[in-house]
Backbone and ligand atoms as CSV (ligand in chain L), in Angstrom:
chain,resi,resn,atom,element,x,y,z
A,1,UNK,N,N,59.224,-86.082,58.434
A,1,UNK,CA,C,58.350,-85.163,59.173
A,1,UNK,C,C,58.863,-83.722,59.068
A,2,UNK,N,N,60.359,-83.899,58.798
A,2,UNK,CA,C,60.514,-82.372,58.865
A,2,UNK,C,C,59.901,-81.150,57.437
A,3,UNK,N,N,60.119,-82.065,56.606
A,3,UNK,CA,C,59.787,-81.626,55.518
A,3,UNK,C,C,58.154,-81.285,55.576
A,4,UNK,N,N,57.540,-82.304,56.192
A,4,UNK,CA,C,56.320,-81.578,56.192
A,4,UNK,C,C,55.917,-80.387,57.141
A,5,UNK,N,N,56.740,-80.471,58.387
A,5,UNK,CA,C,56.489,-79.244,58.973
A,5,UNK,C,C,57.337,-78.099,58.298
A,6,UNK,N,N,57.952,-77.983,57.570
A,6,UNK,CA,C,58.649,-77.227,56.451
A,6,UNK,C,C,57.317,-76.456,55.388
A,7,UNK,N,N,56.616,-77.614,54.955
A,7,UNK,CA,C,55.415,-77.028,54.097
A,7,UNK,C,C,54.158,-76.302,55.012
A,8,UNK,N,N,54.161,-76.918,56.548
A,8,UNK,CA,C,52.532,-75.761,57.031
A,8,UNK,C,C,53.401,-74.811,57.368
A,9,UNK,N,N,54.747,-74.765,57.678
A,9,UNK,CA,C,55.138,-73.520,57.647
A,9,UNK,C,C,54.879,-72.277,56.856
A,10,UNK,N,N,55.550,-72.845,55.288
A,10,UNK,CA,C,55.012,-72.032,54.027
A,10,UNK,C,C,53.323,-72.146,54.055
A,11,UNK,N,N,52.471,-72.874,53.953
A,11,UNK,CA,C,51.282,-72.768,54.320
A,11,UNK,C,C,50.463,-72.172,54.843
A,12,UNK,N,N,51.094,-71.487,56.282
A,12,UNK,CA,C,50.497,-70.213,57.023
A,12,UNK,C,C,51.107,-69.203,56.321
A,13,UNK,N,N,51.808,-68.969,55.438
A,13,UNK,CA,C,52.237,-67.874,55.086
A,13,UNK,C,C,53.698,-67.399,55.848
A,14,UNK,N,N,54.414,-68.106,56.186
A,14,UNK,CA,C,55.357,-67.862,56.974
A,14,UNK,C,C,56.554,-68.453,55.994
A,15,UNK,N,N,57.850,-68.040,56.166
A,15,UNK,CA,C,58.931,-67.871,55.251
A,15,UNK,C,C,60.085,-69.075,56.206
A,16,UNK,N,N,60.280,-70.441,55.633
A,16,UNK,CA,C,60.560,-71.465,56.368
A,16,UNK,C,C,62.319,-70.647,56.878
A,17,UNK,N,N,62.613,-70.141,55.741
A,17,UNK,CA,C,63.763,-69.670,55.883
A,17,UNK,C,C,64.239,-68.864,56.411
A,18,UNK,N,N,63.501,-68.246,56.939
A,18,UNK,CA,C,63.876,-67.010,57.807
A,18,UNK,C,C,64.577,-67.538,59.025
A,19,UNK,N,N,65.820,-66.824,59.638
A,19,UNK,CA,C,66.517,-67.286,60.880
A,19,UNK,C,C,65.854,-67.877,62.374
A,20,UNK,N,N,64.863,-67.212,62.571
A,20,UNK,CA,C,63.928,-67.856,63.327
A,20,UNK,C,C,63.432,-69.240,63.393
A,21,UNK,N,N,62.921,-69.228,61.946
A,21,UNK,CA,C,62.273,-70.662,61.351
A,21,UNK,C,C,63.371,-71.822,61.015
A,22,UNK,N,N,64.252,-71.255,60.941
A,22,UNK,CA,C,65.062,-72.438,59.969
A,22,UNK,C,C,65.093,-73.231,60.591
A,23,UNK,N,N,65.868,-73.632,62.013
A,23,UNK,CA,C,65.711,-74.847,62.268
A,23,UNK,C,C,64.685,-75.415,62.964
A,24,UNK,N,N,63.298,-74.793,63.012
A,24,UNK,CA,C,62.283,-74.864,63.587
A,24,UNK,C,C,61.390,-76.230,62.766
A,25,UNK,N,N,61.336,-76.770,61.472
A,25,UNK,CA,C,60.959,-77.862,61.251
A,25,UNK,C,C,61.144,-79.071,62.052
A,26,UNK,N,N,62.726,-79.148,61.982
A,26,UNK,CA,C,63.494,-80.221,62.890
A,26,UNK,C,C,62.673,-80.813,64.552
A,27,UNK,N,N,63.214,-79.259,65.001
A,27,UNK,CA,C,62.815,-79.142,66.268
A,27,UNK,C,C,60.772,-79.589,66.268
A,28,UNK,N,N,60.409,-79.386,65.472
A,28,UNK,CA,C,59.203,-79.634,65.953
A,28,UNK,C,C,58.917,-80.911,65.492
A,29,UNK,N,N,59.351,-82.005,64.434
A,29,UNK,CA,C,59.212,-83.023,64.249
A,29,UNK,C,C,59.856,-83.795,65.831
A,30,UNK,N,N,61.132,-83.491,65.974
A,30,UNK,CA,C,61.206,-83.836,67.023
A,30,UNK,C,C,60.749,-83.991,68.646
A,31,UNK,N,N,60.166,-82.870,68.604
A,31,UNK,CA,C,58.986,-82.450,69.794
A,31,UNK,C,C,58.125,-83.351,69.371
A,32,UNK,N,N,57.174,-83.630,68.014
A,32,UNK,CA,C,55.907,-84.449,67.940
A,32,UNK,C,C,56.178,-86.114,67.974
A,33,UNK,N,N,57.806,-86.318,67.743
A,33,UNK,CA,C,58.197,-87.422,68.141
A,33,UNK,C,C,58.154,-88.324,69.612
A,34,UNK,N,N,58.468,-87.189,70.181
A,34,UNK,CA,C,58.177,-87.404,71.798
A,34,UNK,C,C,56.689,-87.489,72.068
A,35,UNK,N,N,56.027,-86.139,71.901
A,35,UNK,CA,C,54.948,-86.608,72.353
A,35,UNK,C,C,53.609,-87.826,71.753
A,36,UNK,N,N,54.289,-88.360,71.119
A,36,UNK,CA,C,53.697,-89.522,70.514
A,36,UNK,C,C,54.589,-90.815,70.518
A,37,UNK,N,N,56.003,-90.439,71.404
A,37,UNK,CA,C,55.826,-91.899,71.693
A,37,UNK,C,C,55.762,-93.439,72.135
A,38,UNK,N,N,54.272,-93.146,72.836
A,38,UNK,CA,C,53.568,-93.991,72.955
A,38,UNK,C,C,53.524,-95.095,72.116
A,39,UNK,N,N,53.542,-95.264,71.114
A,39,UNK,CA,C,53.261,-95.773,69.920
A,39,UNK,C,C,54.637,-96.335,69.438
A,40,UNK,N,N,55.570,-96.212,70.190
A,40,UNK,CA,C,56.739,-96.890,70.335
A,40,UNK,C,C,56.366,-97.767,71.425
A,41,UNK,N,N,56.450,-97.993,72.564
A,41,UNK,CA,C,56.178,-98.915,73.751
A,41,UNK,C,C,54.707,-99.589,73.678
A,42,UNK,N,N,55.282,-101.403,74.495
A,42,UNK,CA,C,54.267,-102.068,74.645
A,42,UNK,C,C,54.281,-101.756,76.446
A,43,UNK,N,N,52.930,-102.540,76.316
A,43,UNK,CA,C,52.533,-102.972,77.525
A,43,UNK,C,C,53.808,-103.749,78.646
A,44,UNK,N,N,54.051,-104.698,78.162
A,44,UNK,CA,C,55.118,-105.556,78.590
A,44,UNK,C,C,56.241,-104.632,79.036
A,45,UNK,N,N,56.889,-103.663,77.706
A,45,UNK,CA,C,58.069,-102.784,78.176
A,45,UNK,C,C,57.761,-102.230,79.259
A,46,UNK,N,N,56.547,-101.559,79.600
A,46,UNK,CA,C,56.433,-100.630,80.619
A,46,UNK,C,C,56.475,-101.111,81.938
A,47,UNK,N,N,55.630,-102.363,81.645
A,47,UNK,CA,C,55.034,-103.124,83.342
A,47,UNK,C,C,56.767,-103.702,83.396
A,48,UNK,N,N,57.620,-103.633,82.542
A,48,UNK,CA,C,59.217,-104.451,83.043
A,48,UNK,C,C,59.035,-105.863,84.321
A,49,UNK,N,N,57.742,-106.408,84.325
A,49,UNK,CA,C,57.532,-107.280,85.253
A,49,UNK,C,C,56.859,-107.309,86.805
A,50,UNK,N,N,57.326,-105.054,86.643
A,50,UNK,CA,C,57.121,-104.976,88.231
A,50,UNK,C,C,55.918,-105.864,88.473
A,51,UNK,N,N,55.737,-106.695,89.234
A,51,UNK,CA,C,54.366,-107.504,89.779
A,51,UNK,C,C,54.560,-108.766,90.439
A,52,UNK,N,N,53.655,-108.399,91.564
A,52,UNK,CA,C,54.199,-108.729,92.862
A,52,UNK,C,C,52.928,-109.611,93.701
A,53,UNK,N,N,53.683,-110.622,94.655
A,53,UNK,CA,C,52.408,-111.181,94.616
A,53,UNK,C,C,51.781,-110.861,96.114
A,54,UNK,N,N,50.743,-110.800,96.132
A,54,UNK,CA,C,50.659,-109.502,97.443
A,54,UNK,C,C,48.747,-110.258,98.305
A,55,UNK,N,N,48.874,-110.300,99.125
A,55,UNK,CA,C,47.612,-110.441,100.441
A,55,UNK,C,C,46.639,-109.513,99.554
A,56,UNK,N,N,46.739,-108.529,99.944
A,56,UNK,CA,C,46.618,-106.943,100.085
A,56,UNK,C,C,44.982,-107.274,99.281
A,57,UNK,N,N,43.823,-106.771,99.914
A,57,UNK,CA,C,42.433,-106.960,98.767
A,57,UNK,C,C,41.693,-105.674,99.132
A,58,UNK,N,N,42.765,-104.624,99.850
A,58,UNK,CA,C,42.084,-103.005,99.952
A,58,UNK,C,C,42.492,-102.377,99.150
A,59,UNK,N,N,41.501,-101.328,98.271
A,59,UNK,CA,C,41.957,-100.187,97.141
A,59,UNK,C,C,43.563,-99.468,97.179
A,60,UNK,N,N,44.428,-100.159,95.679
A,60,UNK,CA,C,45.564,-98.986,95.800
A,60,UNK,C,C,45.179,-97.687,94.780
A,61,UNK,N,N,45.035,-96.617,95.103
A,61,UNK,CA,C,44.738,-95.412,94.524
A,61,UNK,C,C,45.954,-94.836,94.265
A,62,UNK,N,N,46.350,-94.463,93.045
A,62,UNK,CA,C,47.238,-93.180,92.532
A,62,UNK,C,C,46.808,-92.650,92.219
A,63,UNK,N,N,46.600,-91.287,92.709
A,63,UNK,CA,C,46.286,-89.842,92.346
A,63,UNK,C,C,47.228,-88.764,91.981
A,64,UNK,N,N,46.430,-88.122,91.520
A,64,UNK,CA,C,46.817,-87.180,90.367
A,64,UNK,C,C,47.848,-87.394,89.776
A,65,UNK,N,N,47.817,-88.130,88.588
A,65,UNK,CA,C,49.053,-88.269,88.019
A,65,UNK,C,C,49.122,-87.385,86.880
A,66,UNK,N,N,50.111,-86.360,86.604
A,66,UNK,CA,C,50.152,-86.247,85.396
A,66,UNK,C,C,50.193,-86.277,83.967
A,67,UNK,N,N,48.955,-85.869,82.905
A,67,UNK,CA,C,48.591,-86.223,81.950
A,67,UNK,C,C,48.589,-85.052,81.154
A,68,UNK,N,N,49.595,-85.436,79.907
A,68,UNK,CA,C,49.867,-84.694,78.998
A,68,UNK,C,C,49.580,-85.376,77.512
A,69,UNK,N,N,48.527,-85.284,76.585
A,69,UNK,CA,C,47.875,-86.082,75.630
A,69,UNK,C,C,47.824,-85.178,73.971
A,70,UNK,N,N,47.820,-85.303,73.338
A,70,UNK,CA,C,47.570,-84.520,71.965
A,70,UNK,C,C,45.939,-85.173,71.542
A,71,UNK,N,N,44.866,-84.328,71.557
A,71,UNK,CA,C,43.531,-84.863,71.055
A,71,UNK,C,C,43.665,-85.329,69.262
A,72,UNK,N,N,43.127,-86.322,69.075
A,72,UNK,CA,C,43.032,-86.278,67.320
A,72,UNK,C,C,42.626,-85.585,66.440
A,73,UNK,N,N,41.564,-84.725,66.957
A,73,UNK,CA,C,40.735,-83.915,66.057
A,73,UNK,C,C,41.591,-83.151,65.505
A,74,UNK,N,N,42.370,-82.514,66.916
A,74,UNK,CA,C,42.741,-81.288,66.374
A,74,UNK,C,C,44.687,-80.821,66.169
A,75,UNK,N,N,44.955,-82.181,66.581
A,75,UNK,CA,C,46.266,-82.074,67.160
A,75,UNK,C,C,46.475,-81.296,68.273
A,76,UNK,N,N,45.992,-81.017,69.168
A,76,UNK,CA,C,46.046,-79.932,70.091
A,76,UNK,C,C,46.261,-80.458,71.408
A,77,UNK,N,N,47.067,-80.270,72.369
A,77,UNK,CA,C,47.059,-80.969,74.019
A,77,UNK,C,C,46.085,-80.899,74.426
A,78,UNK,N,N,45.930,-81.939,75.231
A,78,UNK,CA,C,44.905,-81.744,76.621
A,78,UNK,C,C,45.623,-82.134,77.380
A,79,UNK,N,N,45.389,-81.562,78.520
A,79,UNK,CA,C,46.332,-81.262,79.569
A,79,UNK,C,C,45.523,-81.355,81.734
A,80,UNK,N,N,46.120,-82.934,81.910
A,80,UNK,CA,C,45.173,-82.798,82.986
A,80,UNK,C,C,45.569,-83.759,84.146
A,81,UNK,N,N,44.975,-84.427,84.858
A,81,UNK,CA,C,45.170,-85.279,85.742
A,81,UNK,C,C,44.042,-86.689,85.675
A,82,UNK,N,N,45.434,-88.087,86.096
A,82,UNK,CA,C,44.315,-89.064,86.187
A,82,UNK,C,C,44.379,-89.836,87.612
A,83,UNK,N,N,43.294,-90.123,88.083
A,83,UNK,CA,C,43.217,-90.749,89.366
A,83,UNK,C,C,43.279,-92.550,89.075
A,84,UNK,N,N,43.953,-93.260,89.277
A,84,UNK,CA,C,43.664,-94.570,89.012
A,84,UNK,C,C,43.488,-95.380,90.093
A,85,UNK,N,N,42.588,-96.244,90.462
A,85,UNK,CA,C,42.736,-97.215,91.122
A,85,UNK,C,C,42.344,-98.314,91.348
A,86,UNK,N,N,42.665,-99.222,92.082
A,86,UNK,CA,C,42.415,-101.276,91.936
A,86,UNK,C,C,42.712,-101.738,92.991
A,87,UNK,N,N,41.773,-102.889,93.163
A,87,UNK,CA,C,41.390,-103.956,93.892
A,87,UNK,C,C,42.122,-104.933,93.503
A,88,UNK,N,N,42.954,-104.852,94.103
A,88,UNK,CA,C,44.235,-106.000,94.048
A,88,UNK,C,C,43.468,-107.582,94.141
A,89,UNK,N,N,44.194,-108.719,93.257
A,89,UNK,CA,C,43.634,-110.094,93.470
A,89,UNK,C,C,44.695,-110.923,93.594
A,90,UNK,N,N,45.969,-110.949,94.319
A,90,UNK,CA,C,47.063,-111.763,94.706
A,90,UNK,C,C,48.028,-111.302,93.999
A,91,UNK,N,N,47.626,-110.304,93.470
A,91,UNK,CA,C,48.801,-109.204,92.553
A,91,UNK,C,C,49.156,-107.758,92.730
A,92,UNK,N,N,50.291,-107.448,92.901
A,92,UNK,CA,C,50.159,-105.613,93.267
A,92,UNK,C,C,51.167,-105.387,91.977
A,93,UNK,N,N,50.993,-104.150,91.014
A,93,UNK,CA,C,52.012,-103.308,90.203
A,93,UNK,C,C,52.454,-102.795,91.071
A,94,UNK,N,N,53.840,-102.246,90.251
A,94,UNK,CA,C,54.737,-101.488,91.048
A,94,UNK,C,C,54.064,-99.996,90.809
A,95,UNK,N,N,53.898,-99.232,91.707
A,95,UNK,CA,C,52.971,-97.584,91.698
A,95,UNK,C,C,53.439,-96.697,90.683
A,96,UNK,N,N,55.067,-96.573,90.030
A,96,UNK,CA,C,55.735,-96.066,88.933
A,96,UNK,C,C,55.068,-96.802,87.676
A,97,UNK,N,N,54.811,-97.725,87.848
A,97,UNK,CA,C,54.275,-98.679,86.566
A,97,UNK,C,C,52.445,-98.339,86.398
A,98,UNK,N,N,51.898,-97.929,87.389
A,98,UNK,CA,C,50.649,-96.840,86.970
A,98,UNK,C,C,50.674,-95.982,85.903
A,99,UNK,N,N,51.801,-95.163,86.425
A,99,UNK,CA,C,51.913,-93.639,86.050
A,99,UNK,C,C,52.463,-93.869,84.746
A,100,UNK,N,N,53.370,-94.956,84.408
A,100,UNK,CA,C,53.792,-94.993,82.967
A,100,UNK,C,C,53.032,-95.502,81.946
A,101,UNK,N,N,51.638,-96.702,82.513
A,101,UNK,CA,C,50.514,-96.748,81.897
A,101,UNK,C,C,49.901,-95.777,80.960
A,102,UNK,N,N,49.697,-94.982,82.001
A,102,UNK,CA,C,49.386,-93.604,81.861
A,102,UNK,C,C,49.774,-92.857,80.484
A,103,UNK,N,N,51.367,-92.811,80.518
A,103,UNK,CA,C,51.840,-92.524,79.782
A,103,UNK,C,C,51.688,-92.934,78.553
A,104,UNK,N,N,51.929,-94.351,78.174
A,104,UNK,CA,C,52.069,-94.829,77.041
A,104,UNK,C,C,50.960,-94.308,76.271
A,105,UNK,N,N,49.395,-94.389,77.216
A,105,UNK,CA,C,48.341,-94.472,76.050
A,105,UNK,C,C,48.357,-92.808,75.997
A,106,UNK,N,N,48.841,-92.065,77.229
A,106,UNK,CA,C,48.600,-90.708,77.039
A,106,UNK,C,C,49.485,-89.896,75.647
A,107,UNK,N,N,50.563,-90.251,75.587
A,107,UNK,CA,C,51.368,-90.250,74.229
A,107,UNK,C,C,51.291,-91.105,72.792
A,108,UNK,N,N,50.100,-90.629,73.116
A,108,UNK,CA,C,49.547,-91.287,71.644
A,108,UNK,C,C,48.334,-90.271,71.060
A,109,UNK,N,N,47.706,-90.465,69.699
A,109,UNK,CA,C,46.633,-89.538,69.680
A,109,UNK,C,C,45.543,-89.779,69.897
A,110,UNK,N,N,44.675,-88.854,70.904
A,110,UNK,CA,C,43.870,-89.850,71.745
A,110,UNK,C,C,42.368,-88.959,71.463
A,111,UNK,N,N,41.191,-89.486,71.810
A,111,UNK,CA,C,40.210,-88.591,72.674
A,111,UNK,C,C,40.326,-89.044,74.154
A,112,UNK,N,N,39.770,-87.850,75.179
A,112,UNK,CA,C,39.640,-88.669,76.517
A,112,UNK,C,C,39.087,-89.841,76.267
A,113,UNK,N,N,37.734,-90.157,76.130
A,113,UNK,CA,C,37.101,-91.263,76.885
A,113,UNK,C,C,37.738,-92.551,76.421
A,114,UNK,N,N,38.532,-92.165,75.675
A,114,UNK,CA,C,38.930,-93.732,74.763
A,114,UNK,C,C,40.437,-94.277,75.819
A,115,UNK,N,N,41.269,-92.862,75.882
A,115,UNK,CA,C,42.323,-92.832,76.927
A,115,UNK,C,C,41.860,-93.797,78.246
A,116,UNK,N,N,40.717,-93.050,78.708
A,116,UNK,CA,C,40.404,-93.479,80.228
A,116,UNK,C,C,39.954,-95.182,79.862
A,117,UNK,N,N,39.206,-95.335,79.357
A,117,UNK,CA,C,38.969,-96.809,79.066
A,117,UNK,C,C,40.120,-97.954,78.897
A,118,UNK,N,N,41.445,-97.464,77.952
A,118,UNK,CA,C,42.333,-98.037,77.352
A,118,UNK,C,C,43.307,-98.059,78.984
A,119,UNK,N,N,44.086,-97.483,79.996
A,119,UNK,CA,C,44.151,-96.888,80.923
A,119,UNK,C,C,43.116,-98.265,81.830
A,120,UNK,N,N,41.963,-98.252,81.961
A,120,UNK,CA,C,40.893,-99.471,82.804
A,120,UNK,C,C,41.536,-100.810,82.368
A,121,UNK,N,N,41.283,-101.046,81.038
A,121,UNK,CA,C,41.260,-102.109,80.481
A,121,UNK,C,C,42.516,-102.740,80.949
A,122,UNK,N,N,43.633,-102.042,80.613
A,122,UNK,CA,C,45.274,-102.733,80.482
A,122,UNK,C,C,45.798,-103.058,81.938
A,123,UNK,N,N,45.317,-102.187,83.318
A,123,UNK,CA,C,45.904,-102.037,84.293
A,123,UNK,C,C,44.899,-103.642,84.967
A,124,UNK,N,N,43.627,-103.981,84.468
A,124,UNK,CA,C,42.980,-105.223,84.396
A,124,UNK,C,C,43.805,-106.186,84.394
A,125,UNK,N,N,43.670,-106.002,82.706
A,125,UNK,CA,C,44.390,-107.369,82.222
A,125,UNK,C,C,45.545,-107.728,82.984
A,126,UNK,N,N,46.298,-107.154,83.532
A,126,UNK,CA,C,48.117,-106.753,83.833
A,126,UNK,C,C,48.034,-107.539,85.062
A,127,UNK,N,N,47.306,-106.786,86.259
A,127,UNK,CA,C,47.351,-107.531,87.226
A,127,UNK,C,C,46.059,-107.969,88.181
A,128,UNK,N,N,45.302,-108.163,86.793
A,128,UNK,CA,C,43.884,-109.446,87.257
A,128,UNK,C,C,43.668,-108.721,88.630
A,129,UNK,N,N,43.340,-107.546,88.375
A,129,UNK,CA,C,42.832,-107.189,89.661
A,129,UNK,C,C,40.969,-107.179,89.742
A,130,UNK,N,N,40.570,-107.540,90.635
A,130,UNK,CA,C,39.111,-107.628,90.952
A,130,UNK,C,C,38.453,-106.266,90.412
A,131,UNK,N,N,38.811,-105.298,90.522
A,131,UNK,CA,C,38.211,-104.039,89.760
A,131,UNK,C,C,39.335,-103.171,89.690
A,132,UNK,N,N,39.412,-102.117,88.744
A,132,UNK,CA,C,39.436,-100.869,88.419
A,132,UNK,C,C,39.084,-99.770,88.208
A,133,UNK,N,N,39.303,-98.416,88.707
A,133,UNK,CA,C,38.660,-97.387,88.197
A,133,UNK,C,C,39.511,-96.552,88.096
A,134,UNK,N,N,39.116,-95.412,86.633
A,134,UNK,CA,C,40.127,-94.310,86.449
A,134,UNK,C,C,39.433,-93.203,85.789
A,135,UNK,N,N,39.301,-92.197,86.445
A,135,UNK,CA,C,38.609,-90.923,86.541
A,135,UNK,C,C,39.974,-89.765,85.648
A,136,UNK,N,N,39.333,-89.176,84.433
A,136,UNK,CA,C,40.289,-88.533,84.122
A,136,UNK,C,C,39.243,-86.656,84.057
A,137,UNK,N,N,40.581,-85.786,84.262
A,137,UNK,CA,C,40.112,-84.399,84.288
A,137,UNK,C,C,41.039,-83.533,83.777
A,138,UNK,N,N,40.483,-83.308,82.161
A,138,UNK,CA,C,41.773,-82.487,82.093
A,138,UNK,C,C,40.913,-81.316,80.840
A,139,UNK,N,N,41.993,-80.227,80.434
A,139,UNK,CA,C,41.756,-79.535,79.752
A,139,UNK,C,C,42.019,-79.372,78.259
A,140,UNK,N,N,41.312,-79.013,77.565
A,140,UNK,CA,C,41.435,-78.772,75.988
A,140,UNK,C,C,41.707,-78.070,75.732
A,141,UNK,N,N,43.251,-77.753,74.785
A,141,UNK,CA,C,43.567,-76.706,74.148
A,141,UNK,C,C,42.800,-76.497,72.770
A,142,UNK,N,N,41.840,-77.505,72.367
A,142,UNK,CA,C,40.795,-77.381,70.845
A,142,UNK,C,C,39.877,-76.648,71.895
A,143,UNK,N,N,39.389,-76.372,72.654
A,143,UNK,CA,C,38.413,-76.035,73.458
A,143,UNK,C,C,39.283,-74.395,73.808
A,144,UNK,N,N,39.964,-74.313,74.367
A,144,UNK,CA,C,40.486,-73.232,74.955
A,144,UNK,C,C,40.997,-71.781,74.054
A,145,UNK,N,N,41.595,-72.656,73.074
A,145,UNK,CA,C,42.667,-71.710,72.405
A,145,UNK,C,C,41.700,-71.223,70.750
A,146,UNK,N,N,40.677,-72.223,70.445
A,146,UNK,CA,C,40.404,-72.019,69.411
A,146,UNK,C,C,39.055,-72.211,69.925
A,147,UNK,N,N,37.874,-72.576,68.670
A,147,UNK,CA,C,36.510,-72.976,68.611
A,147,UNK,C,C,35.638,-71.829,69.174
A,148,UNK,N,N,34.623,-72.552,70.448
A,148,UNK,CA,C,34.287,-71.967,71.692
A,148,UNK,C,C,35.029,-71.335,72.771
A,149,UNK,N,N,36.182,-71.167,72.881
A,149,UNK,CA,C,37.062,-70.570,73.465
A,149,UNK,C,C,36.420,-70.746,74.745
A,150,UNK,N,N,36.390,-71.747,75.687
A,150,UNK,CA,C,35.832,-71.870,76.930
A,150,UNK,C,C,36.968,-72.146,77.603
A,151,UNK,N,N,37.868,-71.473,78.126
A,151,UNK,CA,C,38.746,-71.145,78.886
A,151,UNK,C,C,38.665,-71.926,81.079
A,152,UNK,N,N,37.681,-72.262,80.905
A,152,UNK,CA,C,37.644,-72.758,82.477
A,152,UNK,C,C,36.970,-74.142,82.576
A,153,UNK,N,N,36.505,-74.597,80.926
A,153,UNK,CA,C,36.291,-76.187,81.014
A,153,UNK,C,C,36.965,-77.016,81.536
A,154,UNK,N,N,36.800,-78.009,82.088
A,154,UNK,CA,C,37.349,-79.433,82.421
A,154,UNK,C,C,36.816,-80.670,82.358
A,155,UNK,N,N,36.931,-81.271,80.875
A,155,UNK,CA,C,36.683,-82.647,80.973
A,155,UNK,C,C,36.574,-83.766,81.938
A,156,UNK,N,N,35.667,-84.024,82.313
A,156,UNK,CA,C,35.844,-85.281,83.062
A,156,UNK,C,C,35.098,-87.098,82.471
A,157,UNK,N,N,36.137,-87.531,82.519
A,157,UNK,CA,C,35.826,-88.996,81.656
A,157,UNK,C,C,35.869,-89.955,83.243
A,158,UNK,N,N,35.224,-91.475,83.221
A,158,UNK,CA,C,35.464,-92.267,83.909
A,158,UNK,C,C,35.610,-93.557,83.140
A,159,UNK,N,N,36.487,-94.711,83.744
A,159,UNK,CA,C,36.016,-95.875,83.663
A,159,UNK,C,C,35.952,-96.982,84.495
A,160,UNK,N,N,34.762,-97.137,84.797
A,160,UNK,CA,C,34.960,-98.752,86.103
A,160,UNK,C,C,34.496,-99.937,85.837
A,161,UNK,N,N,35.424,-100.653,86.066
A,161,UNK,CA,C,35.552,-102.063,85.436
A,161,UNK,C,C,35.500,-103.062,86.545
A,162,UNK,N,N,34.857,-104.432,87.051
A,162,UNK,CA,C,34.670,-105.100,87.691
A,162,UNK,C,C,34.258,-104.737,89.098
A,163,UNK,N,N,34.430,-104.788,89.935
A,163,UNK,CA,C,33.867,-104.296,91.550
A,163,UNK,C,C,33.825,-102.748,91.467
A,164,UNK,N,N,34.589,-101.978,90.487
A,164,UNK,CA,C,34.434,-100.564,90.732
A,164,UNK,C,C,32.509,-99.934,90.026
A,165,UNK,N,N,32.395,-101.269,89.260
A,165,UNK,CA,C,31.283,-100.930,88.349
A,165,UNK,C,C,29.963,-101.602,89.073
A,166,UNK,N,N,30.326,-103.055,89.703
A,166,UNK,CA,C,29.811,-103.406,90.760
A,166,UNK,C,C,28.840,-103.280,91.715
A,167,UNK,N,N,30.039,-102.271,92.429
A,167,UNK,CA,C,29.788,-102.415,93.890
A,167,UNK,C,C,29.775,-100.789,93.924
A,168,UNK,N,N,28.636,-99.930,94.445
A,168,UNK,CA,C,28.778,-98.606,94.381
A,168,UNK,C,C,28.870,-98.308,95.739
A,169,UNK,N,N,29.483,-99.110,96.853
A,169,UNK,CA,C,30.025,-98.586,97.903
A,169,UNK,C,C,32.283,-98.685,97.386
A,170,UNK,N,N,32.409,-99.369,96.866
A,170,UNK,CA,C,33.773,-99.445,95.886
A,170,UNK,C,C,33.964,-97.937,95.347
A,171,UNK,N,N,32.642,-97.534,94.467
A,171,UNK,CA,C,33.071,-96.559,93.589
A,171,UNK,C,C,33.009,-95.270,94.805
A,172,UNK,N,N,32.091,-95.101,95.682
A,172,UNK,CA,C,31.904,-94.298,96.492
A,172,UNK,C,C,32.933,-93.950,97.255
A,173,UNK,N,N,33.582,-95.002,97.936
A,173,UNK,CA,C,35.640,-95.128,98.455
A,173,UNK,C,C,36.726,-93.924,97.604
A,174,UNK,N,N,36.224,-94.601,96.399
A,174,UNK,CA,C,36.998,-94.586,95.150
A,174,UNK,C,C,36.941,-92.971,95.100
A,175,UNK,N,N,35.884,-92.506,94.693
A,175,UNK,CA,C,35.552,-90.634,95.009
A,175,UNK,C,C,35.858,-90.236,96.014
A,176,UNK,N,N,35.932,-90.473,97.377
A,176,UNK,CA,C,35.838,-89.833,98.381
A,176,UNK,C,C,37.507,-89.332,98.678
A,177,UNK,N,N,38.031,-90.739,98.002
A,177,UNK,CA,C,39.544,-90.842,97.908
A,177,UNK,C,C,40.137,-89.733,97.095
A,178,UNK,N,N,39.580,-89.114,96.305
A,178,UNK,CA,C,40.287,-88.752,95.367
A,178,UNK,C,C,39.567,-86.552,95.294
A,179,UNK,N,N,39.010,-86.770,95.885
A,179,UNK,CA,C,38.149,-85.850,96.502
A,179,UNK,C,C,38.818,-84.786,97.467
L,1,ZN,ZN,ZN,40.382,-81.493,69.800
């Protein structure tokens, strides 16, 4: 990787060698290492088991979690918050094990709506909860910094899966909560 960030260097017209640049390939392979990876970790690593067997059949909501994503199009961040939450079915995750959900698919190269879905789907499967929903809102640096230059957009994606899709006094909770 370094080598190739070595060539868009020369590519923009910029001189890899110059004291500034020099060790700037490295460093940025290494930066795109991190933020991608996602694509190192499973499911399994993350959930480490937390899961618990629990009464509990009222909404657990985590809000605003922080979401930091690279879009595909453009390689570019989006940068935002996700609300998640579930209808527990004799199972509770541990609330750190949300947020690293989160993570895994968020460190990867994503579009929103595919994020927010992938994010529904897994926190499902994981702990067979009766529904899910996860509302994401965040911003585009392909949107912001370049293109249309719309500087005060905010994406908003959803996904609700079983009673959240349901039952629209569920999803109504679900907003008011997060609201
Ligand atoms: Zn983009």
């Amino acid at each position: 990787m370094n080598e190739h960030y070595a060539r868009i260097i020369e590519a923009i017209g910029e001189d890899p060698q110059r004291p500034g640049l020099r060790d700037t390939p490295a460093r940025a392979a290494k930066a795109m290492e991190y933020l991608t990876r996602g694509y190192r970790q499973t499911v399994e690593d993350v959930v480490n088991g937390a899961l618990f067997p629990s009464d509990c059949s009222e909404m657990v909501l985590v809000k605003d979690i922080e979401l930091y994503s690279l879009c595909e199009h453009h390689l570019l961040p989006f940068i935002g918050k996700a609300h998640v939450a579930y209808i527990p079915d004799g199972k509770v995750v541990g609330l750190s094990k949300v947020a690293r959900i989160v993570d895994m698919f968020a460190r990867r190269l994503q579009i929103q709506e595919q994020l927010t879905v992938e994010i529904a789907e897994t926190l499902l499967r994981v702990t067979g909860a009766a529904g899910v929903g996860v509302i994401i809102e965040a911003k585009h640096m392909c949107m912001m910094m370049r293109g249309v230059e719309k500087q005060n957009s905010v994406m908003k994606t959803s996904a609700m899966l079983g009673t959240f899709r349901s039952s629209q006094a569920t999803r109504n909770e679900f907003l008011s909560l997060i609201r």
